[in-house]
C-alpha positions as CSV (number, residue, x, y, z in Angstrom):
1,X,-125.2,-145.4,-11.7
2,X,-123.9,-145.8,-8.3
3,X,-127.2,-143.5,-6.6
4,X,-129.1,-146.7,-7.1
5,X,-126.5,-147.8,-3.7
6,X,-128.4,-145.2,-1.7
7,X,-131.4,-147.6,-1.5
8,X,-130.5,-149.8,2.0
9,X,-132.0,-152.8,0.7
10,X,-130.3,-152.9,-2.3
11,X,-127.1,-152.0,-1.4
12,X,-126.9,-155.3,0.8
13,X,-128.5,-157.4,-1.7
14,X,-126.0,-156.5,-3.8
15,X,-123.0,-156.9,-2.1
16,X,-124.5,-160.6,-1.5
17,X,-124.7,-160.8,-5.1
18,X,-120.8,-159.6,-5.2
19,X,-119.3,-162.0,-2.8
20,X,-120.8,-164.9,-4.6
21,X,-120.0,-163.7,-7.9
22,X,-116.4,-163.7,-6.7
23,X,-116.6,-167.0,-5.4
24,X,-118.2,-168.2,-8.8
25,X,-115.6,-166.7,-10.4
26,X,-112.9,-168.8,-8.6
27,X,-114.9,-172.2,-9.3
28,X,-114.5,-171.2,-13.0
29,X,-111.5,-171.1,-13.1
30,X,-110.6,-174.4,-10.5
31,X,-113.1,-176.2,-12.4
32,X,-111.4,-175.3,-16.0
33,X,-107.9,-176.4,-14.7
34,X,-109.1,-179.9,-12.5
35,X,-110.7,-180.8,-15.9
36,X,-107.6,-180.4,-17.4
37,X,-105.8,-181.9,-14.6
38,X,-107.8,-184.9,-14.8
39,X,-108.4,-185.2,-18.6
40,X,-105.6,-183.3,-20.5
41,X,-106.1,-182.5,-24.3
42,X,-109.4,-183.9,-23.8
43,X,-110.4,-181.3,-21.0
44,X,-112.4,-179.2,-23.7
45,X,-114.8,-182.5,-24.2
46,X,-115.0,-182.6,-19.7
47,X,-115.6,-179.4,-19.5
48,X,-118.6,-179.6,-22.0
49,X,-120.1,-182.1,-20.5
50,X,-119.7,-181.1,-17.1
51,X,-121.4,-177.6,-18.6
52,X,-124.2,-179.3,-20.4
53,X,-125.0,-181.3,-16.6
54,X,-125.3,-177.4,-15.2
55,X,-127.9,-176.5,-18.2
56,X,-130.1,-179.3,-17.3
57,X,-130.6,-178.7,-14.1
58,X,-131.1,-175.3,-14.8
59,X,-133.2,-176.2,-17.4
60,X,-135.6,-179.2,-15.7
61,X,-134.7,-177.8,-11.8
62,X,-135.7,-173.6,-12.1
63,X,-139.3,-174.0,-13.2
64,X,-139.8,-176.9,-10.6
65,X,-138.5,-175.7,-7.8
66,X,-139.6,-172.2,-8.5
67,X,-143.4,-173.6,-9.1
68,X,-142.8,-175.6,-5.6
69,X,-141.4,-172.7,-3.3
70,X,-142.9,-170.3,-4.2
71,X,-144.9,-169.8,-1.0
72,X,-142.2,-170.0,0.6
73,X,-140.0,-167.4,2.5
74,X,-137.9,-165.7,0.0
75,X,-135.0,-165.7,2.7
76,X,-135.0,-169.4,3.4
77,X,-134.9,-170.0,-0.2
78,X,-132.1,-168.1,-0.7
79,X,-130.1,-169.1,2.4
80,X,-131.0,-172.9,1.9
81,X,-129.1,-172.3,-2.0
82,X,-126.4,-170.8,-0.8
83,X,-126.2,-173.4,2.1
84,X,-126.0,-176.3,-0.5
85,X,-123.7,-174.5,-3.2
86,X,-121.0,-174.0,-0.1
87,X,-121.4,-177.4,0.8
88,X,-120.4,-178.9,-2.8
89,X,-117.6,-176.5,-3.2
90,X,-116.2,-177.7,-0.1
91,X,-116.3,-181.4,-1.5
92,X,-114.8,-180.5,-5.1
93,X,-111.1,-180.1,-4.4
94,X,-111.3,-183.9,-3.4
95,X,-112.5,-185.0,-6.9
96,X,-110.3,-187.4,-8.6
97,X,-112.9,-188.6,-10.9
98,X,-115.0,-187.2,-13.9
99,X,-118.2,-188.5,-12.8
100,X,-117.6,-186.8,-9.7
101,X,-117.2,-183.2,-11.2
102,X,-120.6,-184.4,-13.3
103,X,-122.4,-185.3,-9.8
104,X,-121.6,-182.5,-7.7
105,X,-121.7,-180.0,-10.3
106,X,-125.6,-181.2,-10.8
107,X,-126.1,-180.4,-7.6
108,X,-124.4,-177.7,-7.2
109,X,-126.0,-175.9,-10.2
110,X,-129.9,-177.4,-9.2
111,X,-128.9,-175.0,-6.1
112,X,-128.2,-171.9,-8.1
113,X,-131.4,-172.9,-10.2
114,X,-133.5,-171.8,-6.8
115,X,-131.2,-169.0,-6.1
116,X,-130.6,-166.4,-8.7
117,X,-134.3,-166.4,-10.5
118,X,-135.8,-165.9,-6.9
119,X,-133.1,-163.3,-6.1
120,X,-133.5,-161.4,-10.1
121,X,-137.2,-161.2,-9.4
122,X,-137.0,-159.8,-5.8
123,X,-134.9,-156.9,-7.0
124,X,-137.8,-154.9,-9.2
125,X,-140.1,-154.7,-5.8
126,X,-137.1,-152.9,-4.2
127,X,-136.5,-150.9,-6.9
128,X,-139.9,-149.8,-8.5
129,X,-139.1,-147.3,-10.1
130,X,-138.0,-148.1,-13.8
131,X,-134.6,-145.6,-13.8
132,X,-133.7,-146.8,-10.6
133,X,-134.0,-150.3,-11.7
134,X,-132.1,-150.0,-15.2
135,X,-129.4,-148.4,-12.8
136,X,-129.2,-151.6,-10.7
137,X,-129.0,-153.3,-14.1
138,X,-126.3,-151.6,-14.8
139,X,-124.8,-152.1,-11.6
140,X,-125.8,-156.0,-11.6
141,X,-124.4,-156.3,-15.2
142,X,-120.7,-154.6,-13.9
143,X,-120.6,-156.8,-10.9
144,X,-120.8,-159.6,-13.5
145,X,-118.3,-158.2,-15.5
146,X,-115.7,-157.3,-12.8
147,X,-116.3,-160.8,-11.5
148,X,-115.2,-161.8,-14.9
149,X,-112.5,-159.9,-15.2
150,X,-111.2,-159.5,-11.6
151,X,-111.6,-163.0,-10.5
152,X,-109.4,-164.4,-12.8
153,X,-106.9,-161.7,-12.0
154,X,-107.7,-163.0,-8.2
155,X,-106.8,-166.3,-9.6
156,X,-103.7,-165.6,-11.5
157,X,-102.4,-164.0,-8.4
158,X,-103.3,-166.7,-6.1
159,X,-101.9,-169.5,-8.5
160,X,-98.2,-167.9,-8.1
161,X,-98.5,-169.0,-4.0
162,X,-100.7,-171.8,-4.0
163,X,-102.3,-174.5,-6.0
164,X,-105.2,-174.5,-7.7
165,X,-107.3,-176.7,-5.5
166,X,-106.8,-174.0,-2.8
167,X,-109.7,-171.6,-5.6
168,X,-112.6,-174.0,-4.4
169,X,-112.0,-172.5,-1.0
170,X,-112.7,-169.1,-2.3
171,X,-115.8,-170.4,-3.5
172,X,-117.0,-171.3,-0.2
173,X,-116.3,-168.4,1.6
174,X,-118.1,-166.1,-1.3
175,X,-121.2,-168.6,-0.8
176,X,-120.9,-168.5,3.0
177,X,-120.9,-164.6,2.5
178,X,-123.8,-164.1,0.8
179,X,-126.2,-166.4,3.0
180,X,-125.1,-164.0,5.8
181,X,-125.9,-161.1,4.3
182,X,-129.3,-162.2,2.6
183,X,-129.9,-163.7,6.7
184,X,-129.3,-159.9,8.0
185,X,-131.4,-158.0,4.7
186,X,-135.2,-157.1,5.8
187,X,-136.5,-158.1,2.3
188,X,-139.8,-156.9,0.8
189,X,-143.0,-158.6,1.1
190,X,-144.4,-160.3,-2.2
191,X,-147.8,-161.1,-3.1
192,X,-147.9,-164.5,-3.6
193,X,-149.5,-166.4,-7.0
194,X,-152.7,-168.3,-6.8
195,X,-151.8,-171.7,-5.8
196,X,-155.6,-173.3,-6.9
197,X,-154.5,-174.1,-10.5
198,X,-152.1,-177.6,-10.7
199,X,-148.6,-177.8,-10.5
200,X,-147.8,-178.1,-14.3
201,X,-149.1,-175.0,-15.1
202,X,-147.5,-173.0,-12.6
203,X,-144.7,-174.7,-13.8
204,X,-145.4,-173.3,-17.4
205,X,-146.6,-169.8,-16.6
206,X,-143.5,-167.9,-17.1
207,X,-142.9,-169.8,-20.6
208,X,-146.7,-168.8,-21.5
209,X,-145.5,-165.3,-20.8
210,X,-142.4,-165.0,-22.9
211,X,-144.4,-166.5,-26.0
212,X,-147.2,-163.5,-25.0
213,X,-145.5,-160.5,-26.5
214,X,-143.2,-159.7,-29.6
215,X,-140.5,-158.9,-27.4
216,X,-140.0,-161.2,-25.3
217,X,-140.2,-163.5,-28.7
218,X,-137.0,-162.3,-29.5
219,X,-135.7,-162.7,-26.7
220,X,-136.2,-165.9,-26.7
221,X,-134.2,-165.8,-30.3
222,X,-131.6,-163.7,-28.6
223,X,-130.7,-166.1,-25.6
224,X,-129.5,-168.2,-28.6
225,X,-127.0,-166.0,-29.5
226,X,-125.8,-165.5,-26.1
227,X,-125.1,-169.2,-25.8
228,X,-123.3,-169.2,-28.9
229,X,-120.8,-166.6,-27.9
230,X,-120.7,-167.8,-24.4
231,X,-120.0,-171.4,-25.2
232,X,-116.9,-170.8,-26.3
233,X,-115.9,-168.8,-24.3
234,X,-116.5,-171.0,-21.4
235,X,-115.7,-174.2,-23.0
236,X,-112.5,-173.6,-24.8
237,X,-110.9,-170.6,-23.5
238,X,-108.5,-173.5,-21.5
239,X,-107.9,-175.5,-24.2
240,X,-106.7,-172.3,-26.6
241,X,-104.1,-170.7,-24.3
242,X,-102.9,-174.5,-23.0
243,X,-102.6,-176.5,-26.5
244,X,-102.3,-173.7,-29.3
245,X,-100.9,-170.5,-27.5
246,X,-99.1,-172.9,-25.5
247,X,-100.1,-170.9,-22.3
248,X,-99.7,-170.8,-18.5
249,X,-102.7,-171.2,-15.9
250,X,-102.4,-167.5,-15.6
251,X,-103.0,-167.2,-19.2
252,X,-106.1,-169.3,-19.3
253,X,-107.3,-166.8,-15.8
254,X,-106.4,-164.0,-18.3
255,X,-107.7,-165.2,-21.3
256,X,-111.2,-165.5,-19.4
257,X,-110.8,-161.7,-18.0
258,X,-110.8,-160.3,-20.9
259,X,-114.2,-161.5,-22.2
260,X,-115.3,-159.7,-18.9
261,X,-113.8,-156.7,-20.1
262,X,-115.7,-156.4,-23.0
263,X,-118.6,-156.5,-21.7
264,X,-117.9,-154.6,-18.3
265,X,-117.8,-151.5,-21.5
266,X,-121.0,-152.3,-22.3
267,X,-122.3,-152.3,-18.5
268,X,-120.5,-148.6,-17.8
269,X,-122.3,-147.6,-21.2
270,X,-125.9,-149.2,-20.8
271,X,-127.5,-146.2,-18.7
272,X,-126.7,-143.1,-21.2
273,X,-127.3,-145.8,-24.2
274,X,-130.3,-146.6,-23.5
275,X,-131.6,-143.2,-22.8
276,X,-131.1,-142.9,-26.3
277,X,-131.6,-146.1,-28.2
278,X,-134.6,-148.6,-27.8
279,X,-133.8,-151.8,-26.0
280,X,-134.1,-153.5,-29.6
281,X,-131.2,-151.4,-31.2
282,X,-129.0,-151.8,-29.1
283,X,-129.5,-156.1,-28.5
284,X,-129.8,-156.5,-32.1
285,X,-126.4,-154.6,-32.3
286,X,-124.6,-157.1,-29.9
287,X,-126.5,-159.8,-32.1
288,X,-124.2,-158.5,-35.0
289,X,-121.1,-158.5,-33.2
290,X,-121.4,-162.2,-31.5
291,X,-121.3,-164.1,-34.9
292,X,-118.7,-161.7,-36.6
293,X,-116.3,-162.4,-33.3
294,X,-116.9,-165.7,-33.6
295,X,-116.1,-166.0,-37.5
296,X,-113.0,-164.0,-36.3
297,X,-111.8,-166.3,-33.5
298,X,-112.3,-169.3,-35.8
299,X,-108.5,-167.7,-37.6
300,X,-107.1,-168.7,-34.4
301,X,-107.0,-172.7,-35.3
302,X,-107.4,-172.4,-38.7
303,X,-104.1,-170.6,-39.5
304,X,-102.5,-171.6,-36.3
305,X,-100.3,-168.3,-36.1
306,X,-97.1,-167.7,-33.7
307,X,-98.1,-167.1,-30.6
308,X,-97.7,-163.0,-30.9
309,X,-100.8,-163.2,-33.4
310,X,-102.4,-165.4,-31.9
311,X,-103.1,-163.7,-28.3
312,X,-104.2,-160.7,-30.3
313,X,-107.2,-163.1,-32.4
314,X,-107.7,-164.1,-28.9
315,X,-107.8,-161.3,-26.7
316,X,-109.5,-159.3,-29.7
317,X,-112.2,-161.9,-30.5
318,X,-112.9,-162.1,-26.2
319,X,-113.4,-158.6,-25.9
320,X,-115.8,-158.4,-28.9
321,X,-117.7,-161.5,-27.7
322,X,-118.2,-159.7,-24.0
323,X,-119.3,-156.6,-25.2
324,X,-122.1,-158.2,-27.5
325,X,-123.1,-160.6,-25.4
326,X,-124.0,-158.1,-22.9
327,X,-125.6,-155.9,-25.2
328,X,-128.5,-158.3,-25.1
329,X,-128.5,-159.7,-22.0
330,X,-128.1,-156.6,-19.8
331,X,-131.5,-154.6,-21.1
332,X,-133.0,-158.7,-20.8
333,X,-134.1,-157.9,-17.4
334,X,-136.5,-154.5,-18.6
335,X,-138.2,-156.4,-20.9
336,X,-139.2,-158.7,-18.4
337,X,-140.0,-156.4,-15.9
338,X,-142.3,-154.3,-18.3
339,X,-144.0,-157.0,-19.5
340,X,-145.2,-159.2,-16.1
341,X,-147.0,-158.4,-13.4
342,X,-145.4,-158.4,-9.1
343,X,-147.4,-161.4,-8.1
344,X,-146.0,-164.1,-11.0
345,X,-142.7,-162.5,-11.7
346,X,-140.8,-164.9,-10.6
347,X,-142.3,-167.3,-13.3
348,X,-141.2,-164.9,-15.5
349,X,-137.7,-164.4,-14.4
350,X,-137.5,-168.2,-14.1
351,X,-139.0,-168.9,-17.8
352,X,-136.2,-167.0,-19.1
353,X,-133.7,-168.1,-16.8
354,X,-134.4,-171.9,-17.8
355,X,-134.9,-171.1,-21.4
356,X,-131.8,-169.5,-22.2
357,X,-130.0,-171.7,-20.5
358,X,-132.2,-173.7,-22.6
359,X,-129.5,-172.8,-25.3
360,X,-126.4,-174.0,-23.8
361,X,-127.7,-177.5,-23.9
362,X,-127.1,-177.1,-27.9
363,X,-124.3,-174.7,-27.6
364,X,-121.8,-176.3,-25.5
365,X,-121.2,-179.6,-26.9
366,X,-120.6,-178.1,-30.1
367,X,-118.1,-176.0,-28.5
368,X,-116.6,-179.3,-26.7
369,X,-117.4,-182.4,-28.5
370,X,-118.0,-181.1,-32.0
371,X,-114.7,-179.5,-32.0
372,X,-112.8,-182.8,-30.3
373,X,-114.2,-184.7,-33.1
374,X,-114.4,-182.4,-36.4
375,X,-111.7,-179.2,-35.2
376,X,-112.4,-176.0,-33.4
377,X,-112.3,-174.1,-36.8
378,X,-115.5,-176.0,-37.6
379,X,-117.3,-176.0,-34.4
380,X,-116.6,-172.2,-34.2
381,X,-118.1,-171.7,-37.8
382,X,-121.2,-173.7,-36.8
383,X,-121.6,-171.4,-33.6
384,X,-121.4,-168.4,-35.7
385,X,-124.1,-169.7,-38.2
386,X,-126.7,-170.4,-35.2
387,X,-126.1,-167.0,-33.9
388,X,-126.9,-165.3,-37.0
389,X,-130.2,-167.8,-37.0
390,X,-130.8,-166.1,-33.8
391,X,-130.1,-162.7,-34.6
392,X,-132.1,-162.8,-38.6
393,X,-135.4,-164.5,-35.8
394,X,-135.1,-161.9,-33.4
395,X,-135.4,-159.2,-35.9
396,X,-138.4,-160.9,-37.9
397,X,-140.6,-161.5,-34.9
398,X,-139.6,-158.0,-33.0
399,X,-140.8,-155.4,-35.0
400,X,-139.6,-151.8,-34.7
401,X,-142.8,-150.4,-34.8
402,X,-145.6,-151.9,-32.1
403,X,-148.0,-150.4,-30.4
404,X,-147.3,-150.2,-26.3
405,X,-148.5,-153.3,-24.3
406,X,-149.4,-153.5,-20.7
407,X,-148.5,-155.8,-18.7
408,X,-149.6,-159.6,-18.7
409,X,-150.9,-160.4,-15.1
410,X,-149.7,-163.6,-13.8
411,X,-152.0,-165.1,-11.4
């Protein structure tokens, strides 16, 4: 896996990717604790919102702003995102208000809406060839997963000196990081897309794409059961370890870390599995696991055990809902390169992008509202039944047998 970090370009790209990853992985867990800070009990219904505001502006923002720069120097892109994402964490740890976490999360998460499709869909004209590339995939899914479970580690450690408002200046310097190294990266050339056809349907290529091809149909079906494992993960992890396990902030950073885990297995894995098994097997295998963990992690409120039994549900149901959700959403990324073409790629990458963030938008405030109003055991039963929808559509409109298809040409 790590040959792929003989490749110059790459290497630097993706120790930009790193740095900011770390940095994002200190705003998680600052932004779980301010909510709770500022909101208490209720900090599961902030969050949720405050979660739903980053899907829509990854949901209304990608396709736009990918449809409007795409001209556009791939460097300034980059370095103008990153610009904007260091400037809001700077202004977070003076938030006293709600609708201030709402605001600058909007824009904070409209600015990682330009960045990461742009820099997903740059990294297959580095890396041409497909083994190389599944390697970075690899790679790219790890750095996820260490972020995950490193960076609340980093966290936990930091929270024993200083408080937690001092995380948001990790943040920054992560963000600051990675616009220096994407300033200092020669970056490949890439053809652009015809600009002659009107702005909606440039908007609505990578979305035409997606619906193109069986696969890439269930993805779209898959990204549903991401969302449902991920939710609450991301919404309720804080809420668990504070109110029920009756929990530390360095439980909630360790809580977090071990949904990384799980799916940092996965990552090590994903090269030699997929040498053997299709794509298909193996996502529809993590689309098992995600609603069986999250029938399992629904004993953790029901029952409310001592607090022995209780971090095992937790730290048992985590680990299972990391290593399934990356089961799908590592191999995402060779679908999609199989099945565009270089010059509308980043459409494609974007399409996805939005639309399975798409997902969260339903996901999240049953995780956070749903629960505040009918009980976590519920929400967490309702989460499990849309990810088996997911997983039963995926398998009905992917077949196991079709013929090979080339690739659709985006203009």
């Amino acid at each position: 896996m790590l040959d792929v970090l003989g490749h110059q370009v790459f290497r630097r790209l993706f120790a930009a990717q790193v740095v900011a990853l770390a940095g994002t992985g200190l705003l998680t867990v600052a932004l779980g604790l301010l909510a709770y800070d500022l909101a208490g009990a209720d900090a599961g219904a902030v969050l949720a919102t405050a979660l739903a505001i980053k899907m829509v502006a990854y949901v209304a923002v990608a396709p736009l702003i990918a449809a409007l720069t795409d001209r556009l120097p791939r460097r300034a892109v980059l370095i103008t995102a990153d610009a904007v994402r260091a400037a809001v964490a700077l202004l977070l740890p003076f938030v006293g208000q709600t609708w201030q976490i709402y605001l600058l999360i909007f824009v904070l998460q409209a600015a990682s809406a330009t960045f990461t499709p742009a820099f997903q869909a740059m990294i297959p004209a580095v890396l041409p060839d497909e083994s190389d590339y599944t390697r970075a995939l690899s790679l790219s899914r790890l750095a996820y997963d260490l972020e995950a479970l490193l960076s609340p580690l980093l966290a936990a450690a930091a929270l024993t000196v200083v408080g937690y408002h001092s995380l948001f200046l990790g943040t920054l310097a992560g963000f600051l990081a990675s616009a220096l190294l994407v300033l200092t990266t020669p970056l490949p050339a890439i053809a652009p897309p015809d600009r002659s056809r009107p702005l909606i349907a440039r908007v609505l290529t990578g979305a035409r794409v997606l619906g193109s091809h069986p696969a890439l149909r269930g993805l779209l079906a898959l990204n549903l059961v991401v969302a449902s494992g991920t939710g609450l993960v991301m919404v309720d992890t804080v809420v668990f370890v504070r109110d029920l396990l009756h929990g530390t902030d360095t439980g909630t950073a360790v809580a977090l870390g071990c949904f990384g885990a799980g799916s940092m297995l996965v990552a090590l894995l994903l090269p030699g599995l997929l040498a053997d098994l299709p794509e298909r097997s193996l996502m529809l295998t993590g689309a098992t696991v995600v609603p069986a963990a999250l029938l399992f992690s629904a004993l953790l409120p029901a029952v409310r055990p001592g607090p022995g039994v209780g971090w095992t549900i937790l730290v048992a149901a985590w680990l299972a809902l990391g290593a399934g959700t990356s089961m799908i959403s590592t191999p995402a990324a060779r679908l999609l390169r199989r099945h565009s073409g270089e010059p509308g790629r980043q459409a494609v990458f974007t399409a996805q992008f939005s639309l399975s963030h798409a997902c969260f938008l339903l996901t999240y405030p049953i995780a956070g509202w749903v629960a505040a109003a009918a009980g976590h055991t519920f929400s967490m039963v309702v989460l499990a039944l849309l990810a088996t929808l997911g997983s039963i559509t995926a398998a009905r409109v992917w077949p196991a047998h079709q013929p090979a298809a080339a690739a659709v040409l985006v203009r």
